[in-house]
DOZANU-542550 format. One record per residue (C-alpha): residue number from 1; residue in one letter; x, y, z. Coordinates in nm, 2 decimals. Layout:
<pt NUM 'a' <X Y Z>>;
...
This chain:
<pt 1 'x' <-0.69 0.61 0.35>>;
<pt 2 'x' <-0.43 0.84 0.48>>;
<pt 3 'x' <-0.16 0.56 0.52>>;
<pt 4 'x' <-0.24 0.48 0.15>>;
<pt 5 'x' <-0.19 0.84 0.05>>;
<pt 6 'x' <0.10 0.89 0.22>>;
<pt 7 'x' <0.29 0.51 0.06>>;
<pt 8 'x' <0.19 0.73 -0.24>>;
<pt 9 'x' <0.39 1.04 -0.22>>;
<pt 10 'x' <0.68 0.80 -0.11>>;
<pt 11 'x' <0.96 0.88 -0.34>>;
<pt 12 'x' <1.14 0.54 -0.33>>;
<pt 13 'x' <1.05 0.16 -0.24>>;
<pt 14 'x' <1.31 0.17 0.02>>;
<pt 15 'x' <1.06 0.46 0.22>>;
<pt 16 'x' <0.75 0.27 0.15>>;
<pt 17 'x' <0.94 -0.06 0.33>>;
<pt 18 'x' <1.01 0.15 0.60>>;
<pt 19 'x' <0.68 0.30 0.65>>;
<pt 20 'x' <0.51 -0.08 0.62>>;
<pt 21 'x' <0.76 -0.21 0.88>>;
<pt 22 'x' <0.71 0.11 1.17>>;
<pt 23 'x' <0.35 0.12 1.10>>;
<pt 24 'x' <0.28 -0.32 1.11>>;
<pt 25 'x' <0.09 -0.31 1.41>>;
<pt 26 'x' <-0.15 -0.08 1.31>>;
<pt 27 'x' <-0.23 -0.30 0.98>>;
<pt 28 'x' <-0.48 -0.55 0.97>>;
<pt 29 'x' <-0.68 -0.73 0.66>>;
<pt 30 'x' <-0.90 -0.44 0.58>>;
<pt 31 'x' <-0.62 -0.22 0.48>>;
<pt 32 'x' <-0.55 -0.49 0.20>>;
<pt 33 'x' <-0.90 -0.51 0.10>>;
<pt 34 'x' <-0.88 -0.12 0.07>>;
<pt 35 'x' <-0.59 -0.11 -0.13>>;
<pt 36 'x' <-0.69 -0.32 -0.37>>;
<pt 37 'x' <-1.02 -0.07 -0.42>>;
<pt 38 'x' <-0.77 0.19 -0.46>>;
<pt 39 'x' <-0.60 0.01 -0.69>>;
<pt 40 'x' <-0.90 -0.04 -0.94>>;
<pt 41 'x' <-1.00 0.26 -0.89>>;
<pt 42 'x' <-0.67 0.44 -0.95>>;
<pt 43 'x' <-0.65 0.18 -1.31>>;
<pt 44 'x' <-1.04 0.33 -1.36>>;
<pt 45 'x' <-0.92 0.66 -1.39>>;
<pt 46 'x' <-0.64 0.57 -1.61>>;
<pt 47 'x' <-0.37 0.61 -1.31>>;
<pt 48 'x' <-0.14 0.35 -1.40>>;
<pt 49 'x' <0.11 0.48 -1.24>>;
<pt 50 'x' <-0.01 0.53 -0.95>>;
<pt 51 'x' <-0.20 0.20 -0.95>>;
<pt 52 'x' <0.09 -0.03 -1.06>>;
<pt 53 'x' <0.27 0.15 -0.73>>;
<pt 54 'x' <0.02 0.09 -0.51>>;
<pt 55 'x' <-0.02 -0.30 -0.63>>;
<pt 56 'x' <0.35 -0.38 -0.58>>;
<pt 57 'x' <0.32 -0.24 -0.21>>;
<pt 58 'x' <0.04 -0.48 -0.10>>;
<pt 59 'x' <0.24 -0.81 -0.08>>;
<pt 60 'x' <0.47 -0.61 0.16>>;
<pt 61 'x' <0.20 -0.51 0.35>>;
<pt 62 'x' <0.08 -0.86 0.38>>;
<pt 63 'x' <0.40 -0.99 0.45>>;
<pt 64 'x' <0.41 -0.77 0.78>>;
<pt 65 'x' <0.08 -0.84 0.85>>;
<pt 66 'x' <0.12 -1.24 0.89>>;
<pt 67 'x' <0.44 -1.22 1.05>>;
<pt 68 'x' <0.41 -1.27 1.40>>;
C-alpha cells in the first residue's frame, strides 16, 4: 500500500515512470492485483480522479514487471 500511496502524490507521469522503473524488483503480481482493488475502491468512493490515475499506472507497472 505505501508504494501505491506514494505513485499517488506523484505530481507528474514522468515521476510515477521513474518510481516504477527504480523500484521493479521489488514488484511482483500481487501489487497489480492490489491496485486494481484500489482502483474500485477509489471509483466506489466517487474518486475518479484518483482512480483513473491509479488505472493508467498499472500497464507500466506490468511492463516492468515482465521485462526480464
Amino acid at each position: 500500500m505505501r508504494f501505491i500511496n506514494e505513485l499517488l502524490a506523484l505530481s507528474t507521469r514522468e515521476e510515477a515512470e521513474t518510481m516504477i522503473k527504480n523500484q521493479a524488483k521489488e514488484l511482483d503480481d500481487d501489487i497489480l492485483t492490489t491496485m486494481q482493488s484500489v482502483v474500485d475502491q477509489l471509483q466506489s468512493d466517487k474518486q475518479t480522479e484518483l482512480a483513473a490515475k491509479l488505472q493508467d499506472y498499472i500497464p507500466l507497472v506490468r511492463k516492468e514487471i515482465e521485462t526480464p
